[in-house]
C-alpha positions in Angstrom: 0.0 0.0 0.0 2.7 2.3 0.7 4.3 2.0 -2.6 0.8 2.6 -4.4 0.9 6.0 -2.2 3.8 7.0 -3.2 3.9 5.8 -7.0 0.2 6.7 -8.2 -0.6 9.5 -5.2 -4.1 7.8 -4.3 -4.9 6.4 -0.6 -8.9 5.4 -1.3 -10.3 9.0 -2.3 -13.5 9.5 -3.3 -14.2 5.6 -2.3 -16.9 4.8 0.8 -16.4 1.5 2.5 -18.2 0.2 5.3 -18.7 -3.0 7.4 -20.7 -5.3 9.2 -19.2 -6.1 12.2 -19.1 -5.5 16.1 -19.0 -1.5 15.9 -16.9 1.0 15.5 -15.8 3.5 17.6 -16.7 6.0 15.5 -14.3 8.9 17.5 -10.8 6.7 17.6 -8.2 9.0 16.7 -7.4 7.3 13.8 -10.6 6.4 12.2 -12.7 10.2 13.2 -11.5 12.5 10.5 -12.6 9.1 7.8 -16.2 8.9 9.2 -18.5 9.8 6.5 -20.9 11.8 8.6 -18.5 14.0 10.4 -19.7 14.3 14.4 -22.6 12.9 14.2 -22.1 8.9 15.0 -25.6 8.5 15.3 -26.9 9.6 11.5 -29.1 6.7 10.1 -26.9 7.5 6.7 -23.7 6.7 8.4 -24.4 4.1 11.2 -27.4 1.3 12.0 -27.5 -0.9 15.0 -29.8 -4.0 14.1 -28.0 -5.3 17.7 -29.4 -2.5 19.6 -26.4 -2.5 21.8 -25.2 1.0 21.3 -28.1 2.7 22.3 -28.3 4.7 18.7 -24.9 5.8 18.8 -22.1 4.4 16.7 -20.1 2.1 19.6 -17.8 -0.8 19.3 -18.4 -2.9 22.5 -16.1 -6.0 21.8 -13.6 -4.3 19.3 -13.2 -6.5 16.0 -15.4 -4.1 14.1 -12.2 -1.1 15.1 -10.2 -3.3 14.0 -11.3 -4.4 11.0 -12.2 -0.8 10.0 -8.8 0.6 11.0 -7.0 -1.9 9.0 -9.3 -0.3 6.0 -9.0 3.2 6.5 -7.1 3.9 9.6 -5.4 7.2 9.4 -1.7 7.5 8.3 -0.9 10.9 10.0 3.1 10.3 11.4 1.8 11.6 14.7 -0.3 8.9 15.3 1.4 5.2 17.4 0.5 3.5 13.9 -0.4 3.8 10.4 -2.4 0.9 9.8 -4.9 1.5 6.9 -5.0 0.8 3.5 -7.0 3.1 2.1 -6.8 6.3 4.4 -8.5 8.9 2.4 -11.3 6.9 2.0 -14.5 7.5 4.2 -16.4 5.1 6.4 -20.1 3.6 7.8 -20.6 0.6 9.4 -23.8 -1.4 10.6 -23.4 -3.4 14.0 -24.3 -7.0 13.0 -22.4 -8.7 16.1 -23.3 -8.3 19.5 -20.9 -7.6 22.2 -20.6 -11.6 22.8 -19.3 -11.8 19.4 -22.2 -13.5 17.9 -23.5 -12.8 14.2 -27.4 -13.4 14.4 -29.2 -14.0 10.8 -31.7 -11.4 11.4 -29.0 -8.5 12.4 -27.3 -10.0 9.3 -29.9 -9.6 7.0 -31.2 -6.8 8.3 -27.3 -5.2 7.9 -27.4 -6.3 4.5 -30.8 -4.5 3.4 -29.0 -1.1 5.3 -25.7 -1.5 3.2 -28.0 -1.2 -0.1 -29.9 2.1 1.1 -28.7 3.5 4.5 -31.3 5.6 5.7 -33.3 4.5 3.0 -31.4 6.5 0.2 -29.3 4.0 -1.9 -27.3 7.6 -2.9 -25.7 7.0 0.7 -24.4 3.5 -0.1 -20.8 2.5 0.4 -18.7 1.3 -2.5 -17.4 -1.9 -0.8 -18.3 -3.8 2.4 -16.2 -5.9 4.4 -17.4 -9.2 6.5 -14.9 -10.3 8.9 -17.7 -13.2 9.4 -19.2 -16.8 8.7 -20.1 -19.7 9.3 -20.1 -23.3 8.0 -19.7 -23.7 4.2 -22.2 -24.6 2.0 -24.7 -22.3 3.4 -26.8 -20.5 0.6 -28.9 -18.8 3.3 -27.1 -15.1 2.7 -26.5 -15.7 -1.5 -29.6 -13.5 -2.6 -27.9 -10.9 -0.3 -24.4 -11.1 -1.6 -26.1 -11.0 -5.4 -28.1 -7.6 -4.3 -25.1 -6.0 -3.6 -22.8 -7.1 -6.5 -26.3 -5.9 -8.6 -25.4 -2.7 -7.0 -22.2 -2.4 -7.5 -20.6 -2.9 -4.0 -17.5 -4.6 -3.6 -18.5 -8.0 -1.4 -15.5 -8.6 0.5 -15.4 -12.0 2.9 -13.2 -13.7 5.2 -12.6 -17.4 4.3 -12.9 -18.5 7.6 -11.0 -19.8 10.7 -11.5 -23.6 10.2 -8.4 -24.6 8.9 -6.1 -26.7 8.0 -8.8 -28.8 7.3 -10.0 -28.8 3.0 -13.1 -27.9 2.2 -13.1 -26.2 5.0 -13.7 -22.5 3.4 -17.0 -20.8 4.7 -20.2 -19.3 3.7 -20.8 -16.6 2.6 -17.0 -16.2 1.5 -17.7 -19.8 0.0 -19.7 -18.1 -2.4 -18.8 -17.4 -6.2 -20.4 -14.0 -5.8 -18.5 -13.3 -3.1 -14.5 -12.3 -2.7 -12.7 -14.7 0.5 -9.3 -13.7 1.5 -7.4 -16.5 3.5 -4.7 -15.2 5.6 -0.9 -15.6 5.9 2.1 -14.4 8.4 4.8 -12.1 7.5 6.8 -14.9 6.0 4.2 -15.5 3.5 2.9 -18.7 5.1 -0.5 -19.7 5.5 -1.9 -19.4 8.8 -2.6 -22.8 10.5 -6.7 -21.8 11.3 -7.0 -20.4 7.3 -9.5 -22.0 6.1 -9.2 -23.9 2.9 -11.3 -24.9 -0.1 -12.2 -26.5 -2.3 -16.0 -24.5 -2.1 -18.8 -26.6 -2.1 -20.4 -24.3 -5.3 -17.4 -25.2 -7.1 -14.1 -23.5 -8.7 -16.0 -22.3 -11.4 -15.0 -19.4 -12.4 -13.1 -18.4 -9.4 -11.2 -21.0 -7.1 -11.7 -20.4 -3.4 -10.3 -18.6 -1.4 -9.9 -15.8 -4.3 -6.5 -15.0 -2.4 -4.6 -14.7 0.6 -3.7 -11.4 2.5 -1.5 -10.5 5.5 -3.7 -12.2 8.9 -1.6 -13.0 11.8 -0.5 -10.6 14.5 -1.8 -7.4 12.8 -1.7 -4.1 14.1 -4.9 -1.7 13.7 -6.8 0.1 16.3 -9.0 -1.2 19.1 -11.5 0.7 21.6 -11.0 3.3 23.7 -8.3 5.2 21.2 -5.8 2.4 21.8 -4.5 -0.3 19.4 -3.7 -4.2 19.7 -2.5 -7.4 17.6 -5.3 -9.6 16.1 -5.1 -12.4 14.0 -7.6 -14.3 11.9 -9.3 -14.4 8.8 -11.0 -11.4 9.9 -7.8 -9.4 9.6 -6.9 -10.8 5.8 -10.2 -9.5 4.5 -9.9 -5.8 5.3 -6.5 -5.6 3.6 -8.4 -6.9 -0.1 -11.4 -4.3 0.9 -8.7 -1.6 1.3 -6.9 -2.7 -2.1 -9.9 -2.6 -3.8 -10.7 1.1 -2.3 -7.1 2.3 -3.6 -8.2 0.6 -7.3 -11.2 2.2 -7.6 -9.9 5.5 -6.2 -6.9 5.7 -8.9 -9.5 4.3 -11.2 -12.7 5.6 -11.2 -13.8 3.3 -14.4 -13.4 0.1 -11.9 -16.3 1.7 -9.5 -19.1 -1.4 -9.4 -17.2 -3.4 -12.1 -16.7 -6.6 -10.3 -15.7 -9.2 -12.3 -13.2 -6.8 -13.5 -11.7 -5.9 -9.9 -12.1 -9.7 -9.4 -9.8 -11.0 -12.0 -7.2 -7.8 -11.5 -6.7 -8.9 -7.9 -6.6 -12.3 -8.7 -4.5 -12.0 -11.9 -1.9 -9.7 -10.7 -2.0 -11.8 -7.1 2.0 -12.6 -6.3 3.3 -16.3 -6.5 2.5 -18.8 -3.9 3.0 -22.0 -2.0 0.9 -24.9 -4.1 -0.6 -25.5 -0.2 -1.8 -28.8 1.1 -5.5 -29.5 -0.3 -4.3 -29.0 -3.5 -5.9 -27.2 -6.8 -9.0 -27.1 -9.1 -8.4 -29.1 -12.6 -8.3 -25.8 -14.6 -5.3 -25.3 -12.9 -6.0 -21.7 -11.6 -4.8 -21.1 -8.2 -5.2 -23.2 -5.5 -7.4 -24.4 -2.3 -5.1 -23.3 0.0 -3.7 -19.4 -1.5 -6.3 -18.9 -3.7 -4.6 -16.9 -7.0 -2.0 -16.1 -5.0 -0.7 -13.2 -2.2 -2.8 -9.7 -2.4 -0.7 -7.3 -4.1 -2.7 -4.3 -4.8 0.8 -2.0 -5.9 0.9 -4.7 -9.3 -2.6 -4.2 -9.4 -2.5 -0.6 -9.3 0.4 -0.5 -12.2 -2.3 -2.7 -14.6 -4.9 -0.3 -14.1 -3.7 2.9 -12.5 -2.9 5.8 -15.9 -0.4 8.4 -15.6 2.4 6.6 -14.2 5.8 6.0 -17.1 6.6 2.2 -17.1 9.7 -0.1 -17.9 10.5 -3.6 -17.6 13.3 -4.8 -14.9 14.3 -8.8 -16.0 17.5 -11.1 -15.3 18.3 -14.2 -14.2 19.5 -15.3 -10.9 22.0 -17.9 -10.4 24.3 -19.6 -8.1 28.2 -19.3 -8.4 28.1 -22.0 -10.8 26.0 -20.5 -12.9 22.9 -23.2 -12.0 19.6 -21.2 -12.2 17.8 -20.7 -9.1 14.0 -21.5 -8.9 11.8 -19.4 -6.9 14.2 -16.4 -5.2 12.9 -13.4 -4.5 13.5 -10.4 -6.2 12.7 -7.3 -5.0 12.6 -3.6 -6.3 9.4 -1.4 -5.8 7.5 -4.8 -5.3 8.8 -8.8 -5.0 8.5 -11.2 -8.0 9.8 -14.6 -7.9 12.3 -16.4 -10.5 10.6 -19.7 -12.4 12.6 -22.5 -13.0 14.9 -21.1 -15.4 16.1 -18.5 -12.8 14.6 -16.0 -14.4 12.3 -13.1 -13.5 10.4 -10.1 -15.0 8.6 -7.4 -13.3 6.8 -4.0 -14.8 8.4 -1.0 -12.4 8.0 3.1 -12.6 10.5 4.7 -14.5 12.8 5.6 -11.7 16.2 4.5 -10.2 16.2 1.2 -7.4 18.2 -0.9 -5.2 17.0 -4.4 -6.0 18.2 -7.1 -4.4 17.6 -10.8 -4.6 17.2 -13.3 -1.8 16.8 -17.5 -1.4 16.9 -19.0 1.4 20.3 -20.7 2.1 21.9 -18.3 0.1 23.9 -14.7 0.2 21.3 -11.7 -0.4 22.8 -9.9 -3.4 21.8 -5.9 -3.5 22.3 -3.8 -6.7 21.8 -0.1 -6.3 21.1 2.9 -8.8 18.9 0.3 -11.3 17.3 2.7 -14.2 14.2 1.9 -15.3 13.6 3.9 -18.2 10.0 4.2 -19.7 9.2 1.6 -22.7 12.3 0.1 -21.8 13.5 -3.3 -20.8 16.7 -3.5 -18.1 18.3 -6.8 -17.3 19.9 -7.0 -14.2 21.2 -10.8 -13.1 21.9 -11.6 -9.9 24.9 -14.4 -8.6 24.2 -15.6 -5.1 26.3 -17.5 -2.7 25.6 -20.4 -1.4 25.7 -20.1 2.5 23.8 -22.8 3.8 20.8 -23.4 6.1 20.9 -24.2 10.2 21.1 -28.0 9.4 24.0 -27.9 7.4 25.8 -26.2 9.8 27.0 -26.7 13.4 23.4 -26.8 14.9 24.1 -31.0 13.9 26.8 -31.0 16.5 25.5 -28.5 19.2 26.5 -29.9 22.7 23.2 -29.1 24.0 23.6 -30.5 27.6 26.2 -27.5 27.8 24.5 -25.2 26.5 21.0 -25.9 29.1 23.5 -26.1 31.9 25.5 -22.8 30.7 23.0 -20.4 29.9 19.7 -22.1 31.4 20.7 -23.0 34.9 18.9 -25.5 37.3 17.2 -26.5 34.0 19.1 -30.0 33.5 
């Protein structure tokens, strides 16, 4: 997200996202200057409580719902503890569809869903995506007619694959759905979490495999009640980062506003490599039950849909000292790309000048600085890494670990 700020200068302007969720509090410092009604947290066109928990006023009496919302649209003023949102020009509503035990009831469901197509009875007050950190056991088509209402008018129906994994088939509903967009959720190393659920969907891989992709959910920051923030993990945390994507999109894009199967297949098509996972992958090949398309990259998004920004091509190979190719490092300049069996790599980048670097594990990281990218150009830049070994190779087989429990852990034996 941070690159897309600074490469196409759009952080969700002119986009309205909402969710359904436990609340929000509505006056955190980082979420108040983003709420679409101002200082009024009790306008029917901004905020609806099916729950009636908050007493008419926009509340968040468990905290997921700040959460969620702040890893949407939390401000990114540098005087703030964090910058945690995606999309932090974009403005916010929200409809309490989770009581303060944490339970999602059908009837504050649907009656969150009808709101998010007309709140306060004016569909001109509508949001332009919804997020739903929430779900339940897959095959479910009790909240499809919903999901299709929405997608009829043109708002974004983001989803949470669930927190049933490793289990296949374990994916949810609604995020099950082929109307609907799951994100399953990975750590910081790019690995899925153990509770992400997985598909394959009981409605089938046709045309999108589920999940549709996975996005950063374990141990993320974003902002919890009263004006403090905390760690969360889930699902629930994976599906606001896609919701924000798509609000950066459609900002630098206006066109994309309500086109779904558009915004579908660019986050899907311009998701970055993956793991194949453990439950394996539809027969057409695309994606698989465990990633989806991929890892949620909204910056190559942006760059094959986002105008006004000069383009080149950065390609190479990378290889080892004996000049054997290296499958799937990393190389990284604005964004990460990974090399295919031949070693070699390609990625579209601004027209600009980079350190890039490229990385494997069990081998030297190799950093080239002042790269040129020049626009309609192609620069090759190879890459000849070391070979340094991993922790089993190396003296870790031989540890005395008696000496070292007695040495530096005392009384433990």
């Amino acid at each position: 997200a941070n690159d897309f700020w600074s490469v196409f200068s759009f952080q969700g302007d002119g986009i309205v996202v909402a969710n359904i969720d436990t609340g929000v509090q509505w006056d955190h410092p980082a979420l108040d200057q983003s709420f679409k009604c101002g200082t009024d947290p009790s306008d029917p066109a901004c905020w609806s409580d099916p729950t009636g928990d908050c007493g008419g006023s926009a509340c968040d009496d468990r905290g997921h719902g700040t959460h969620t919302m702040g890893t949407m649209v939390a401000d990114d003023d540098a005087a703030l503890t964090y910058q945690a949102g995606m999309a932090p020009n974009a403005q916010w509503i929200a409809c309490k569809g989770c009581d303060g035990e944490g339970t999602c009831w059908e009837d504050d469901l649907n009656a969150c869903a009808d709101w998010i197509l007309a709140p306060d009875g004016d569909p001109n007050n509508r949001p332009h995506i919804v997020n739903n950190s929430w779900g339940g056991g897959g095959g479910s088509n009790w909240y499809q007619d919903e999901v299709a209402a929405w997608r009829a008018a043109g708002i974004f129906p983001a989803f949470s694959a669930g927190n049933s994994g490793p289990s296949c088939g374990s994916i949810g509903s609604p995020g099950d759905y082929q109307e609907s967009f799951a994100s399953a959720a990975h750590d910081s190393s790019g690995t899925i979490a153990s509770f992400s659920s997985r598909g394959p969907s009981l409605y089938g891989h046709d045309p999108y495999t589920k999940p549709n992709l996975s996005a950063p959910g374990v141990s993320i920051i974003s902002a919890l009640p009263i004006d403090g923030w905390g760690y969360k993990s889930g699902t629930s945390m994976a599906s606001p980062h896609t919701a924000g994507a798509v609000a950066l999109l459609w900002s630098c894009n206006p066109g994309l506003i309500g086109d779904l199967t558009t915004t579908f297949e660019l986050l899907q098509d311009n998701a970055g490599t993956a793991p194949a996972g453990s439950c394996g992958a539809p027969p057409d090949g695309e994606g698989n039950y465990t990633y989806g398309y991929g890892y949620l990259d909204v910056f190559q998004a942006g760059l094959s849909t986002c105008s006004g920004v000069a383009l080149g091509t950065l390609d190479g190979h990378v290889y080892d000292t004996a000049t054997n190719p290296l499958e799937d490092a990393t190389v990284t300049a604005v964004s990460s790309t990974t090399t295919d069996a031949n070693g070699y790599y390609e990625m579209v980048v601004p027209e600009g000048t980079y350190s890039v670097s490229a990385s494997k594990e069990g081998y030297s990281t190799v950093q080239v600085d002042h790269v040129e990218i020049v626009e309609g150009m192609t620069t090759t830049q190879d890459f000849e890494l070391t070979y340094i070994g991993t922790w089993q190779d190396g003296p870790a087989a031989c540890f005395d670990w008696t000496r070292f429990d007695t040495e530096f852990f005392p009384g433990t034996g």
